[in-house]
Every structure is written in structure tokens, then in C-alpha cells.
Legacy VTK file of the C-alpha trace (Angstrom):
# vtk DataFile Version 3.0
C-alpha trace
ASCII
DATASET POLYDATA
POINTS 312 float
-24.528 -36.955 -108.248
-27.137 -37.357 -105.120
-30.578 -36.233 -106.501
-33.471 -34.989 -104.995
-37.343 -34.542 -106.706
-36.599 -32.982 -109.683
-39.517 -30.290 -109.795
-38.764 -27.722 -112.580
-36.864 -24.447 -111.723
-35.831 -25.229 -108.266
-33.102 -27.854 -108.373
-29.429 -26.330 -108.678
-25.947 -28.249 -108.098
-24.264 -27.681 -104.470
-20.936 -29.707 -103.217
-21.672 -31.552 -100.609
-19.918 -34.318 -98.189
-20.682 -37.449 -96.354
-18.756 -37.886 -94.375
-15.417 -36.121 -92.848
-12.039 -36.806 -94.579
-9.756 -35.849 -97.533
-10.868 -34.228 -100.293
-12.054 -36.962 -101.849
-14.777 -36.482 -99.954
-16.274 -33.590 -101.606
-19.156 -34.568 -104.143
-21.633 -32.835 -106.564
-25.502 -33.177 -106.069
-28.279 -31.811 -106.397
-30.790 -29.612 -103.820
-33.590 -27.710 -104.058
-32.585 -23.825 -104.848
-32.982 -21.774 -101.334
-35.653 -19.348 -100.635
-35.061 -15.876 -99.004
-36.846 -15.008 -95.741
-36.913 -11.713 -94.009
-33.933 -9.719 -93.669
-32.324 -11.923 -96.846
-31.307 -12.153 -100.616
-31.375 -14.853 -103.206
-27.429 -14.177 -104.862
-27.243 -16.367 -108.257
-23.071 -17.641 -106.815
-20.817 -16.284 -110.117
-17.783 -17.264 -107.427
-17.179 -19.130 -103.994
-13.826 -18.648 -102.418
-11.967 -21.366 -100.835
-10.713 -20.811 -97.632
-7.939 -22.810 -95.348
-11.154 -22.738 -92.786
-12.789 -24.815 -95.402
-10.573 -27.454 -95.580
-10.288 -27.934 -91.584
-13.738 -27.680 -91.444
-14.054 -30.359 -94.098
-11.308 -33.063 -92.389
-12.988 -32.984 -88.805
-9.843 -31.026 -87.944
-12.429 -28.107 -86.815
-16.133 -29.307 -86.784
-17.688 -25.767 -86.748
-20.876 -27.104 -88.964
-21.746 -30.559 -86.831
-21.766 -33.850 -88.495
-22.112 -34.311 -92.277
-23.371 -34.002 -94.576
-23.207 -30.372 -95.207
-22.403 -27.856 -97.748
-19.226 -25.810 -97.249
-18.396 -21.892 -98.311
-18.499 -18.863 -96.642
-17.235 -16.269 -99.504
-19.598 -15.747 -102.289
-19.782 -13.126 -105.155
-22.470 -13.067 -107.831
-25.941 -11.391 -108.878
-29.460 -10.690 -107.188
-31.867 -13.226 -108.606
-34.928 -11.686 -106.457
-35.277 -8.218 -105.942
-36.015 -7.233 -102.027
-33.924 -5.809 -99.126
-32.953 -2.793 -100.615
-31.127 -4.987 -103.702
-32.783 -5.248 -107.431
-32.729 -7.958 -109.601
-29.428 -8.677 -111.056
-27.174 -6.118 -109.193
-23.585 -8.011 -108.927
-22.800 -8.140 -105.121
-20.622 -9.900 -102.656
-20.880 -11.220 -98.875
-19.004 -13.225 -96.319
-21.815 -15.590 -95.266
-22.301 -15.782 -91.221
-19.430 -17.928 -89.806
-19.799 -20.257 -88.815
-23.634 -20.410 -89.481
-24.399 -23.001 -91.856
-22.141 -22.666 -94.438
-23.549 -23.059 -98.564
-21.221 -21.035 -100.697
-20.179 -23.875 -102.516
-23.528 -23.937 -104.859
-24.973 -22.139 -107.744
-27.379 -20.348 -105.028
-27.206 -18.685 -101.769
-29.568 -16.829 -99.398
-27.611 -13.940 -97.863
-28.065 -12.261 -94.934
-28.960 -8.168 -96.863
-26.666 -6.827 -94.196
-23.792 -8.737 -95.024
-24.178 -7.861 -98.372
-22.558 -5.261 -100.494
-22.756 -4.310 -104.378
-19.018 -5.676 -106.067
-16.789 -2.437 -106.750
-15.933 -1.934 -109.778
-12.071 -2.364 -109.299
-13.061 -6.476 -108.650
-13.922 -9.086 -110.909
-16.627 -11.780 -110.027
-13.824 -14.205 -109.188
-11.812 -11.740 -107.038
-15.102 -10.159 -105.107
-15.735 -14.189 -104.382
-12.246 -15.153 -103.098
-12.247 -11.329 -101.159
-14.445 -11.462 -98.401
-13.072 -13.942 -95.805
-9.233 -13.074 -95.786
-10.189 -9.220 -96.695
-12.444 -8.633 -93.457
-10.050 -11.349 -91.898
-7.146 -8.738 -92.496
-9.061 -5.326 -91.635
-10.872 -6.456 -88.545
-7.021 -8.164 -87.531
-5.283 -5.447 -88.511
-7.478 -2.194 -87.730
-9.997 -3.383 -85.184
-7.421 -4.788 -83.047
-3.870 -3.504 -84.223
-5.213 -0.183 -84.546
-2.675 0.503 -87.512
-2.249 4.481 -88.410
0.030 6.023 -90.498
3.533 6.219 -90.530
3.361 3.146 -88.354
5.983 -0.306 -89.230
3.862 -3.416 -89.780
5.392 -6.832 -90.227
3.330 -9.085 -91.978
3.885 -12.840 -91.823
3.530 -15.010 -95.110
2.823 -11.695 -96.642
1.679 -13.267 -100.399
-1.004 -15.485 -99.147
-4.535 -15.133 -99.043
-4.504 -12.925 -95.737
-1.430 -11.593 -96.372
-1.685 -9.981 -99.216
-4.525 -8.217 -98.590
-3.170 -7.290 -94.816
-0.303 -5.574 -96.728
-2.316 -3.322 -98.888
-4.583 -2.523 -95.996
-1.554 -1.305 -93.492
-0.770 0.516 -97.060
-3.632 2.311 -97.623
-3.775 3.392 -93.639
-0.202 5.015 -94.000
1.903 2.367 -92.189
5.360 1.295 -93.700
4.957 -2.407 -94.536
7.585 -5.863 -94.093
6.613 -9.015 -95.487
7.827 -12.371 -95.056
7.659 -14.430 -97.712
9.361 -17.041 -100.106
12.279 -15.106 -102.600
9.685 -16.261 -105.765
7.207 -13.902 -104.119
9.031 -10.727 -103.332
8.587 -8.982 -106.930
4.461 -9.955 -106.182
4.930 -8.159 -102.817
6.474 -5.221 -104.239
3.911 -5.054 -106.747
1.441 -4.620 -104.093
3.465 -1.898 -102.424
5.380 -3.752 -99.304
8.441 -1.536 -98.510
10.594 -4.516 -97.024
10.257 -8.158 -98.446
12.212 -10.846 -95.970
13.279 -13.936 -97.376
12.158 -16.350 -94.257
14.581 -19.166 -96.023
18.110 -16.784 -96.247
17.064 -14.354 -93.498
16.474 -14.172 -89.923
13.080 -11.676 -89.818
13.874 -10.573 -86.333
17.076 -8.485 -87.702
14.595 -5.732 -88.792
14.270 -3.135 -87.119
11.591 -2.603 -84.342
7.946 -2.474 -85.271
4.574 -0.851 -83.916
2.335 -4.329 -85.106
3.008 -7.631 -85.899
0.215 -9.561 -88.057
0.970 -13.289 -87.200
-0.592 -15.516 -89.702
2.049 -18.828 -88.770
1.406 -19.401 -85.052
3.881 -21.613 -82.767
7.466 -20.169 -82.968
6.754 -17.860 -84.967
5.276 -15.581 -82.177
8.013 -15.650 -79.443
9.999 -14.486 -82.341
7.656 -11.618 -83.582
7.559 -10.606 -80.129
11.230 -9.775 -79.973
11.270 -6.928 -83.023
8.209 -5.119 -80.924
8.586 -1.424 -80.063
7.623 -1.044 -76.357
3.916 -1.123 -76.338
3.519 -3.000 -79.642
0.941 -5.226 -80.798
0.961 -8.631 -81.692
-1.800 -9.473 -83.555
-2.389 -13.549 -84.170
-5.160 -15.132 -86.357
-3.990 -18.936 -85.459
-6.512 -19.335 -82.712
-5.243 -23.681 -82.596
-1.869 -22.515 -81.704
-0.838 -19.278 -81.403
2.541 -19.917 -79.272
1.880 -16.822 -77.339
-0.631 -15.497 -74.394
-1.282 -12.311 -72.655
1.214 -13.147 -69.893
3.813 -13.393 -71.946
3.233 -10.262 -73.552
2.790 -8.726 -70.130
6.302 -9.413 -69.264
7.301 -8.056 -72.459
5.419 -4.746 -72.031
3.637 -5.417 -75.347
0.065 -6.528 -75.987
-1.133 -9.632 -77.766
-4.419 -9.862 -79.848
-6.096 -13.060 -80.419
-8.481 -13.095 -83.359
-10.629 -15.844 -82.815
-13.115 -15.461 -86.089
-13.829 -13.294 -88.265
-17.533 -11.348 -88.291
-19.584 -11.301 -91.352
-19.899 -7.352 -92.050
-21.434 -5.357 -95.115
-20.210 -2.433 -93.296
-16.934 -3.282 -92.671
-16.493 -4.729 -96.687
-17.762 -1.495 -97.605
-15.032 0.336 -95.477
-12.087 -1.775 -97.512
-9.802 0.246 -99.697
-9.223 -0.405 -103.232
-7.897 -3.892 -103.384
-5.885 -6.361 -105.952
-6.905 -10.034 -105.050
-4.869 -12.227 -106.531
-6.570 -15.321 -107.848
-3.740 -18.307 -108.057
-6.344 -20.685 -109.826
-10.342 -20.956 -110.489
-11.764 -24.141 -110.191
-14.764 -25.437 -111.441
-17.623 -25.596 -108.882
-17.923 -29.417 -110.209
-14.008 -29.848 -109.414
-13.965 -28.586 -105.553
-12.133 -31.419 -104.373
-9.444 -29.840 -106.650
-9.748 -26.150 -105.089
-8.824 -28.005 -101.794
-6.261 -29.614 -102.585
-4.911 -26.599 -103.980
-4.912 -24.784 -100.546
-3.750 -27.715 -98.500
-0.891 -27.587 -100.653
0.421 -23.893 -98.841
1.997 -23.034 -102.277
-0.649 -20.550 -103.560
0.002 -16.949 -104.312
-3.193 -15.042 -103.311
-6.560 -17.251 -103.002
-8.301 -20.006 -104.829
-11.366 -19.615 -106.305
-14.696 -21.809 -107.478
-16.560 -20.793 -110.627
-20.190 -22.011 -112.071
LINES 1 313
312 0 1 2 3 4 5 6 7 8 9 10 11 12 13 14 15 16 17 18 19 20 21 22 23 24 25 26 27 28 29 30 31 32 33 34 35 36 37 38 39 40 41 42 43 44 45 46 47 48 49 50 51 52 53 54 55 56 57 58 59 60 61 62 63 64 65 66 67 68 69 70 71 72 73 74 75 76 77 78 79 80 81 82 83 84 85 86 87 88 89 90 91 92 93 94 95 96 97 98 99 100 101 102 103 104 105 106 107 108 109 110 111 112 113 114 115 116 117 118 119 120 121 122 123 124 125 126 127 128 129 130 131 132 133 134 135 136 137 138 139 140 141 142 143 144 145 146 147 148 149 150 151 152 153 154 155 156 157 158 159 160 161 162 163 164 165 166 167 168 169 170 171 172 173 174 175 176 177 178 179 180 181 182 183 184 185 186 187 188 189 190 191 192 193 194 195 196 197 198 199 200 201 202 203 204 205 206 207 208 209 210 211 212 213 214 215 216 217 218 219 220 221 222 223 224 225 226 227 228 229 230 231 232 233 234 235 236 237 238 239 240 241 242 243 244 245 246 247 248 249 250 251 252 253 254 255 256 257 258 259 260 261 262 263 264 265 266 267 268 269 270 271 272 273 274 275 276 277 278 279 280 281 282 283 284 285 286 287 288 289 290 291 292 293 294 295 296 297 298 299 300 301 302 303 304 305 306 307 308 309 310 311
């Protein structure tokens, strides 16, 4: 553990890194507990979600927070610990941190921004309201904000059971829209738990055999959106939230007579958390804040169901 002056009641554990690199790279020390300035909150972290984002961020693959060391974490669910902003002590809320700002979910405390912030539904546990916020606000502002899904709508979601995915399904749900997946055979009772009308096996099954669709929600990238492209009504959208390589461009579209989305990042929103409908996260494992190195590996190893989670 890296320690700093150990002056009683404001030292608290963080994960932090050195250096860029594999996981191995992720270490527990010590820093001094944050203090809120105007326009924040002090949030005691009861959860930090884990993100794919985290782990590019963390290899140099995308180096969105400069040169180490740093603290990564964006998605953070937990309790008040100083009344001000409009929160009280100890009300259990939830945030996506500003990305990419500085990052420092991955610690027992956080300043948040009050108008990220919103106070945890009941309908979520800590660990789901902390793995929620990225790929839930990922999904809606995707989905809604630039698919413009509306009822009685077809939406094909790619890699439907993931972290994105299976919150993009329930969201084209609750807005009306009849609802494909793709995803692995293992997954398709999950996906029908969660209300998808069609599941597509992507091993045994060619996804471009449906039939035609309003919106496409491309969480893959590279082939994968030529393909989508094809099972487009006329004026479709496809909507694509791999910004490294999305295998597509507005040109293309063009001469498709179909429009193509590019969701670059995600925006940090209490608002738009707020608007979310009633939501089942799925938490495939939580990891001990001490064992992040873990939690990565876990979502490097793209066999999750749902998100990954770190707990005090």
C-alpha cells in the first residue's frame, strides 16, 4: 500500500496505478479523503462499477486521464457523508462522474458533481445503482437521444446481454419498440427474462435474416456495421457506440438512404438518470475494492452477463 501522512479521519483507501499496463498494475493506497467545493457532494462509495472504458483507459489503449498515476472509476453509488447541495447526510444516491474528468470512483470517497447526482430508486441495490450509470445513460442517450426509438418501432440490439446491452433492451422496451438481441445461445433465457421479443444466436444464425428494422444499436463495431446496415428499413438508424472502429461513416449510409449515429461519449446527467425506466442490472460478480485488478480482468475477459461491480 502507498501511504501518505496519516492525520486522523481523513485518510481512506483508493486504487491507484503507476504506470500503464495489465492489470497487474492496479494497486491499493492510501489518500487523503476529498473535500466538496461549490456545486459538489462528499458520496461515502458503497459501489464503483467497472467499465470496458476502464480497462482501455488503464492499458494506454485510450489515455483519456494523462499519464499515471491516477485513480480510475466513473460509476459510483453510495451515501451523502456531508449534507449540502440540496442532499442530507446519509441519503443513498448514485452518479456517473464527469467523463472523462478526472476519474476517482475506485475509492471509499468521491466528490460529485450535485447535478450529476440522483437519490438510488428503490427498485436498485447499492451494487446495481453503482454498476448502472455508465452503460444505463450510455444506452438512453444512444438509443433515445440519437435513435429516437418510439413505440411499436423494431430495434436490433447487438451483444444484447452485456453491460450496454442489456440495459439498451429494456429501454427500447419500456419506449414501446419490439426488441432483437444478439447474443450467445447460454444467454437467450436471460434476454427473455428481460423482455427481448427475438433472441439471435450470432454462432448458428446469420442476424441479417430478420426482418427489416427502424434502429440498429451497434455495440461490436468493424463488420458488424456493413452488416446491420443491410436489415435497415429505408430511413433507419444506425446507431454505433465503438467510436475506435465503427466500420461505417455517414457516406456510406448516404448511399444507403439510412442515417448513421456516432456516439462518441457518454454525458454525465442527473437528469437524464432520473428519466431511466425501471431497470434490472445484472451484476455478473462484485469484487472487492482491494481486488480491482480482479474486476478487470473480469471484463477483459468479454464473458460477463450484465456488469462487474467493486464493493468496500
Amino acid at each position: 500500500m502507498v501511504p501518505v501522512e496519516n492525520v486522523e479521519g481523513i485518510i481512506m483507501r483508493v486504487i491507484t496505478q503507476k504506470s500503464v499496463g495489465d492489470a497487474s498494475v492496479l494497486e491499493v493506497a492510501e489518500a487523503a479523503k476529498p473535500t466538496p467545493g461549490p456545486g459538489q457532494v462528499l458520496v461515502k462509495v458503497g459501489a464503483a462499477g467497472v467499465n470496458p472504458v476502464d480497462t482501455y483507459i488503464r492499458s494506454g489503449g485510450f489515455p483519456a486521464l494523462g499519464e499515471p498515476p491516477f485513480t480510475l472509476g466513473w460509476d459510483v453509488a453510495g451515501t451523502v457523508a456531508q449534507a449540502g447541495e440540496g442532499f442530507a447526510e446519509g441519503d443513498e444516491v448514485y452518479a456517473l462522474l464527469d467523463f472523462p474528468g478526472t476519474g476517482g470512483g475506485y475509492a471509499e470517497y468521491v466528490v460529485v458533481p450535485a447535478s450529476n447526482l440522483v437519490r438510488r430508486p428503490s427498485w436498485l441495490t447499492v451494487e446495481q445503482a453503482g454498476a448502472a450509470p455508465m452503460a444505463a445513460l450510455t444506452a438512453w442517450q444512444a438509443l433515445v437521444g440519437r435513435g429516437g426509438v418510439s413505440a411499436g418501432q423494431r430495434v436490433l440490439v447487438h451483444a444484447a446481454a452485456g453491460g450496454v446491452g442489456h440495459l439498451a433492451v429494456q429501454i427500447a422496451k419500456a419506449r414501446g419498440a419490439h426488441v432483437i438481441g444478439t447474443a450467445s445461445a447460454a444467454k437467450h433465457d436471460f434476454l427473455r427474462w428481460l423482455g427481448v421479443d427475438e433472441v439471435v444466436d450470432y454462432r448458428t444464425r446469420d442476424f441479417t435474416e430478420i426482418e427489416p428494422v427502424d434502429v440498429v444499436l451497434d455495440t461490436i463495431g468493424g463488420e458488424y456495421a456493413e452488416r446491420s446496415a443491410r436489415v435497415l428499413k429505408p430511413g433507419g438508424v444506425l446507431v454505433s457506440i465503438i467510436p475506435g472502429n465503427p466500420g461505417f461513416d455517414v457516406d456510406r449510409a448516404a448511399e444507403l438512404g439510412i442515417r448513421f449515429e456516432l456516439f462518441l461519449s457518454v454525458t454525465a446527467s442527473g437528469a437524464d438518470l432520473a428519466a431511466l425506466p425501471q431497470l434490472r442490472v445484472e451484476i455478473d460478480h462484485a469484487v472487492p475494492l482491494a481486488e480491482a485488478a480482479k474486476a478487470h480482468e473480469l471484463v477483459e475477459s468479454g464473458r460477463t452477463t450484465g456488469k462487474v461491480v467493486l464493493v468496500p
